[in-house]
FIVEXFI-842175 format. One record per residue (C-alpha): residue in three letters; x, y, z. Coordinates in steps of 0.05 Angstrom, whole numbers, plus 5000, padded with zeros to 4 digits. Last residue first. Layout:
BEGIN
  resn  east  north    up
   ala     X      Y     Z
...
***
This chain:
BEGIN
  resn  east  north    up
   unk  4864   4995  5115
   unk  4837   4970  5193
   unk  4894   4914  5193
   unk  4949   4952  5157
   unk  4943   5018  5205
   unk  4929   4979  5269
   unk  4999   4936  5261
   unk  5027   5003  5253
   unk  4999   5034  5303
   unk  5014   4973  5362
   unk  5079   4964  5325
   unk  5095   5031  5335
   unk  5081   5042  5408
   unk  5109   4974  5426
   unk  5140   4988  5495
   unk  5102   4986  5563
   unk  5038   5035  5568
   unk  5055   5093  5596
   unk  5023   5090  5672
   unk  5093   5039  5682
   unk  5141   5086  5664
   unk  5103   5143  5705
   unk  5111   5095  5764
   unk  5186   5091  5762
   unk  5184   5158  5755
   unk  5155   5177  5821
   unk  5215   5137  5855
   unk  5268   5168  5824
   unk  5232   5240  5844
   unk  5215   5222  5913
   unk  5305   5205  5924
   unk  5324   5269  5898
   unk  5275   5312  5942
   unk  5303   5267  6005
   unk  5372   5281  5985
   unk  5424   5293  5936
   unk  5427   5345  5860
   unk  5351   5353  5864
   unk  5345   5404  5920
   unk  5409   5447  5885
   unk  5367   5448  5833
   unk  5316   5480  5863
   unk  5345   5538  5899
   unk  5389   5563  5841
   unk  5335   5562  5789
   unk  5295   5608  5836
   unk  5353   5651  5842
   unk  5371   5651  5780
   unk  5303   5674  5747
   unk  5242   5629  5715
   unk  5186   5645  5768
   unk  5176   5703  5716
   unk  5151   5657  5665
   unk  5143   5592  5691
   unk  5190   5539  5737
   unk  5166   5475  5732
   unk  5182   5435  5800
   unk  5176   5355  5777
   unk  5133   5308  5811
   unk  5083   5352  5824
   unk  5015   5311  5822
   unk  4964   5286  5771
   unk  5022   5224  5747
   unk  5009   5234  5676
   unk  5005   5315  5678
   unk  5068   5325  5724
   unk  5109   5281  5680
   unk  5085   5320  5618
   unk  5103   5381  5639
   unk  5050   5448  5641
   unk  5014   5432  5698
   unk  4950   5453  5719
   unk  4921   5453  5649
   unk  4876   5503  5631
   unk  4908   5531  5566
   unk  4878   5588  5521
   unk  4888   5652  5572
   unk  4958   5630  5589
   unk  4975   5616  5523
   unk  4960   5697  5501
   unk  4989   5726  5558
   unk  5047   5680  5554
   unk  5059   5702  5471
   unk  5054   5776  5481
   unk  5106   5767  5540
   unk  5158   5733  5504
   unk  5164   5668  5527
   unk  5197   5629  5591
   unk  5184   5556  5609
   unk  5237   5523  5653
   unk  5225   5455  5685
   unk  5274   5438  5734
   unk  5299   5352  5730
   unk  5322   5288  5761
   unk  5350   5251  5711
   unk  5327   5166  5703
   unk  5328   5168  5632
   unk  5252   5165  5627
   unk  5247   5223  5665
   unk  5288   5261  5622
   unk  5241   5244  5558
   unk  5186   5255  5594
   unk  5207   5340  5604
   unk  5235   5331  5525
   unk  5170   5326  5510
   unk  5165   5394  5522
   unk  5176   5439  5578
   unk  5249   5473  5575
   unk  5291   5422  5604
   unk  5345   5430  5671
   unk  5383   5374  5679
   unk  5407   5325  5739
   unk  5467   5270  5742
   unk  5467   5261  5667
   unk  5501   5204  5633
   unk  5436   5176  5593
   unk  5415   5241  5592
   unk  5468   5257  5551
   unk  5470   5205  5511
   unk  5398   5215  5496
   unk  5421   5281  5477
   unk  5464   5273  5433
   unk  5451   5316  5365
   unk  5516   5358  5379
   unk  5544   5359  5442
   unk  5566   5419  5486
   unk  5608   5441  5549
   unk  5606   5508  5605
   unk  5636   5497  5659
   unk  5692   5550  5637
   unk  5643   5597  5606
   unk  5642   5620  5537
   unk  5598   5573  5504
   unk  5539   5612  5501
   unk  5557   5656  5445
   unk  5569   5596  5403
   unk  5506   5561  5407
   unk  5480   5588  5338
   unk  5550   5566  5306
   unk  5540   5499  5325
   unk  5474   5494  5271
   unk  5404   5488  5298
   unk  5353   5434  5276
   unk  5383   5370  5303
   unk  5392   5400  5378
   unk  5440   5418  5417
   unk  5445   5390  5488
   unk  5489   5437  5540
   unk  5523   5403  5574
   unk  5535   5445  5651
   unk  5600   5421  5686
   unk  5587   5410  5767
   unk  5635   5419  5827
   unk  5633   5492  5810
   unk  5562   5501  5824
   unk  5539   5567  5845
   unk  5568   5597  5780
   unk  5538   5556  5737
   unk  5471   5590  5758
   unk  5468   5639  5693
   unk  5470   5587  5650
   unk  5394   5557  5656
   unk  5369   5637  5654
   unk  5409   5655  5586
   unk  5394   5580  5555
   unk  5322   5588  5564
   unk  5310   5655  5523
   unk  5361   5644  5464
   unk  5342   5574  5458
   unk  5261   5595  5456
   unk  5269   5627  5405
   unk  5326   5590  5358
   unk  5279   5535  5365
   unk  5291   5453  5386
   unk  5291   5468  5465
   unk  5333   5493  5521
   unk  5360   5419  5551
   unk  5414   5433  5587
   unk  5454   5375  5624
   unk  5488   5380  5686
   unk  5547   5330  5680
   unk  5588   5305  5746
   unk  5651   5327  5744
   unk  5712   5276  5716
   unk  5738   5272  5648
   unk  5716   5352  5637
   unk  5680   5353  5568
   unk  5712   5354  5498
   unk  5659   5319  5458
   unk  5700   5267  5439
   unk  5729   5249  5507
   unk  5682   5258  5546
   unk  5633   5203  5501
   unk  5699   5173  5506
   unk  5699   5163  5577
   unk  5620   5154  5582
   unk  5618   5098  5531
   unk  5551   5109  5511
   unk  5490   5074  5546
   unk  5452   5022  5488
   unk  5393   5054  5454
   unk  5329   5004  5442
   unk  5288   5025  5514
   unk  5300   5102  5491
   unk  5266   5091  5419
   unk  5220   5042  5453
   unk  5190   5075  5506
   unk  5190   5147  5475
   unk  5133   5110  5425
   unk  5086   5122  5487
   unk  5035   5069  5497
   unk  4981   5046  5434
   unk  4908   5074  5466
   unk  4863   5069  5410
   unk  4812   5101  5401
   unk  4731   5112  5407
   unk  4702   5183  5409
   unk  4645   5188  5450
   unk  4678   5265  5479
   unk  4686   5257  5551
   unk  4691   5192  5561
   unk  4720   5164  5503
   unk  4770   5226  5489
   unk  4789   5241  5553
   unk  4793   5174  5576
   unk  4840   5146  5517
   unk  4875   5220  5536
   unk  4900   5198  5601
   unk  4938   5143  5590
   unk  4977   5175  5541
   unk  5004   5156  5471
   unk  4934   5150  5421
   unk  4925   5137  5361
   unk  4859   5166  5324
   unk  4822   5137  5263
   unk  4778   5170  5218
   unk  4804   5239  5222
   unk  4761   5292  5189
   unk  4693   5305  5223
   unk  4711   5282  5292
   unk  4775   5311  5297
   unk  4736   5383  5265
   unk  4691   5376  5321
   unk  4746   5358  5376
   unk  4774   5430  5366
   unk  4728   5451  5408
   unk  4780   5436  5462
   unk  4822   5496  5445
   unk  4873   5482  5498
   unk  4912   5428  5549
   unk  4858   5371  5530
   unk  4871   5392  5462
   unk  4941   5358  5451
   unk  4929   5336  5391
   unk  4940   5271  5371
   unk  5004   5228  5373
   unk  4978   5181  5313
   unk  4923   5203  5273
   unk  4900   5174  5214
   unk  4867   5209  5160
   unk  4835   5164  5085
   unk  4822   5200  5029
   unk  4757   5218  5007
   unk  4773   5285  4976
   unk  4733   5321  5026
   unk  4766   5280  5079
   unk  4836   5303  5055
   unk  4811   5380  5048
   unk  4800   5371  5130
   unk  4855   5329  5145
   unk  4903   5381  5113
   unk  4883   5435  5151
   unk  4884   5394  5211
   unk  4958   5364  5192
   unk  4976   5443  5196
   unk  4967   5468  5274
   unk  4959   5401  5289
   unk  5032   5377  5288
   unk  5027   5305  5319
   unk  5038   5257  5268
   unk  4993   5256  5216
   unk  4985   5195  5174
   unk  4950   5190  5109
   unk  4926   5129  5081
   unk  4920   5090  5009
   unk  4955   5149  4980
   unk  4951   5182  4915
   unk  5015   5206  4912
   unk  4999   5264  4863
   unk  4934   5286  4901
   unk  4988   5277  4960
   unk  5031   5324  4931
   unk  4977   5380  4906
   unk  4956   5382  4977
   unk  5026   5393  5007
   unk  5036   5444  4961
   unk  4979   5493  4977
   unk  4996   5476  5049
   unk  5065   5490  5044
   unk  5037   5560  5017
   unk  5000   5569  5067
   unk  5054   5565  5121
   unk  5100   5613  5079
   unk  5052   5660  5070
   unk  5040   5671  5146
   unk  5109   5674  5160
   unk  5100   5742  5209
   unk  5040   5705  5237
   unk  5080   5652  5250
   unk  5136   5685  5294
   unk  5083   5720  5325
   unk  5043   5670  5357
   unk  5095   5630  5379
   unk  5144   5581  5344
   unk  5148   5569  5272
   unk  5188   5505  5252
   unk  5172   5492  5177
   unk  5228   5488  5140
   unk  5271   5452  5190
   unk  5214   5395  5189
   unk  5246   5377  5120
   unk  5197   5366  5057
   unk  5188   5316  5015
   unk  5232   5262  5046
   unk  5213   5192  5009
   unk  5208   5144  5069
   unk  5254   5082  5088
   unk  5279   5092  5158
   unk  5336   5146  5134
   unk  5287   5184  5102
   unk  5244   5185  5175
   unk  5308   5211  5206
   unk  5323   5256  5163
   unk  5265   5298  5170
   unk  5189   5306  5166
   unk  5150   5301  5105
   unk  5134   5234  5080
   unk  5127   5187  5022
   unk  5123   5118  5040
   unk  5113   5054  4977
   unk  5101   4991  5027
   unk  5110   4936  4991
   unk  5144   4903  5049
   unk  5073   4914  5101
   unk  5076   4891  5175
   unk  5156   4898  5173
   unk  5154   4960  5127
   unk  5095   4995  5177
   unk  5141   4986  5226
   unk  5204   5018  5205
   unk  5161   5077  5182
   unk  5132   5088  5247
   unk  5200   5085  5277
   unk  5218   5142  5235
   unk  5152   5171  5242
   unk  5172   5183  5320
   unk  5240   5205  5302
   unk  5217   5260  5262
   unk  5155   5282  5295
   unk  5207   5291  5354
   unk  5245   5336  5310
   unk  5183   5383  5284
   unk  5128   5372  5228
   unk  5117   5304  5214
   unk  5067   5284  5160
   unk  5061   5213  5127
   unk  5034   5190  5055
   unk  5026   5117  5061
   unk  5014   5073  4999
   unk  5000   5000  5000
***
């Protein structure tokens, strides 16, 4: 069969990658045309179009690239009329694949969903248009099988979170050469800094996150850069004497981390799956927080905290996000009791997700139901 499949962002990537990988076991003639990155090219797909081309974060940043968002659209409409696909496969990335599902029901072609929007944390009327244009919906936390059923009478399938697998399948680095290679002290514990996938919010987090080096000279802060920005971007922050960085490595990273700070994202669950006690940061420009803040109800605003219903993890928002605050609570996570809750709260939060098999489970789903 044919599967047209849309990431838009670096997760998206390796999520669809694995996806892809899948879908070729439960289906060998399967012809996969995707946009996303090279990660999902690498698995098998034909790249159309690379996630770097289409990261816009914030309210302003897209309404200033306005044109260029509709016209991907315009051309991502006249490529799958070209594919002609058996299904189409949106991966998270509802801003756009909504759009799309909604001309792709019109023209009778099949919309899956797999990592679905996150509208339990804002603009919950979206669930009309979900109903109306996306025939089957895949689902990664516990939570939102309940949310959806319940709350909504829309069936779907819970398939446990794909982060399970592509962190389960990784074996831990060599952590001398891993020191080696990426020029980092051979001996302090690592700190690592997790500040996000967009020039943005980089430039905001990073500031904040490095400004408490100083209070820890025993540690070295690694920073973790990520797929979509070039070395040069980073350079201005690598000035400081504790201050280290690897490329595209951050499960090894985490994997050799003694505590991190991580601007919320998935990359909140992605530390606690690793074992690292962590500070959630969140800072935006002001515009942009006055206008989330009004849209999203959630209590929380990391994913640990929102699986397990409690605060596992201290997130740090907005003007809560300064040094001295950032100070103060990583120096609770680095030893001791507060240490010590944390390892033991994520331990369940592995078992609430599901157990590996997130991409078979879709995958498997996908053929059958086609």
């Amino acid at each position: 069969m044919k599967y047209y499949i849309i990431a838009g962002e670096a997760s998206g990537d390796l999520h669809g990658s694995n996806l892809i990988k899948a879908l070729k076991k439960k289906d060998p003639a399967a012809d996969i045309r995707c946009w996303g990155g090279d990660l999902m090219q690498k698995a098998g797909g034909v790249l159309v179009k690379h996630y770097k081309a289409m990261a816009f974060m914030g309210f302003l940043e897209v309404l200033g690239n306005i044109n260029t968002i509709f016209k991907n659209i315009k051309f991502c409409k006249e490529d799958i009329l070209k594919f002609k696909p058996d299904e189409l496969i949106f991966i998270d990335y509802s801003g756009f694949n909504l759009r799309i599902a909604k001309w792709a029901k019109e023209n009778n072609i099949k919309t899956n969903y797999y990592i679905a929007p996150q509208i339990w944390a804002s603009r919950e009327g979206r669930i009309e248009k979900i109903k109306r244009d996306i025939d089957a919906m895949y689902v990664i936390l516990p939570f939102e099988k309940e949310f959806y059923e319940k709350k909504h009478n829309l069936p779907v399938n819970f398939v446990g979170h794909p982060l399970i697998d592509a962190i389960g399948d990784r074996k831990k680095p060599d952590e001398d050469n891993f020191r080696k290679v990426n020029q980092l002290d051979p001996a302090k514990p690592i700190i690592a800094l997790l500040p996000g996938s967009r020039k943005q919010e980089v430039q905001k987090m990073l500031s904040v996150m490095l400004s408490v080096t100083k209070s820890f000279p025993e540690y070295q802060f690694v920073i973790a850069g990520a797929p979509s920005l070039e070395r040069e971007f980073y350079e201005p922050f690598l000035k400081g004497p504790q201050v280290g960085f690897v490329n595209n490595r951050t499960y090894d990273l985490l994997s050799l981390a003694h505590a991190a700070l991580v601007t919320s994202g998935t990359a909140t669950l992605e530390t606690a799956l690793f074992k690292v006690p962590q500070v959630v940061c969140y800072k935006a420009n002001w515009i942009s927080y006055q206008i989330a803040k009004r849209i999203i109800t959630l209590e929380y605003i990391s994913l640990v905290n929102l699986i397990m219903k409690k605060e596992v993890v201290r997130e740090l928002i907005q003007d809560d996000l300064n040094t001295k605050n950032l100070t103060s609570e990583l120096l609770k996570i680095l030893d001791g009791k507060q240490r010590k809750m944390i390892f033991d709260a994520y331990e369940d939060l592995e078992k609430k997700l599901g157990g590996i098999g997130a991409s078979e489970n879709t995958a498997t789903l996908i053929v059958e139901n086609a």
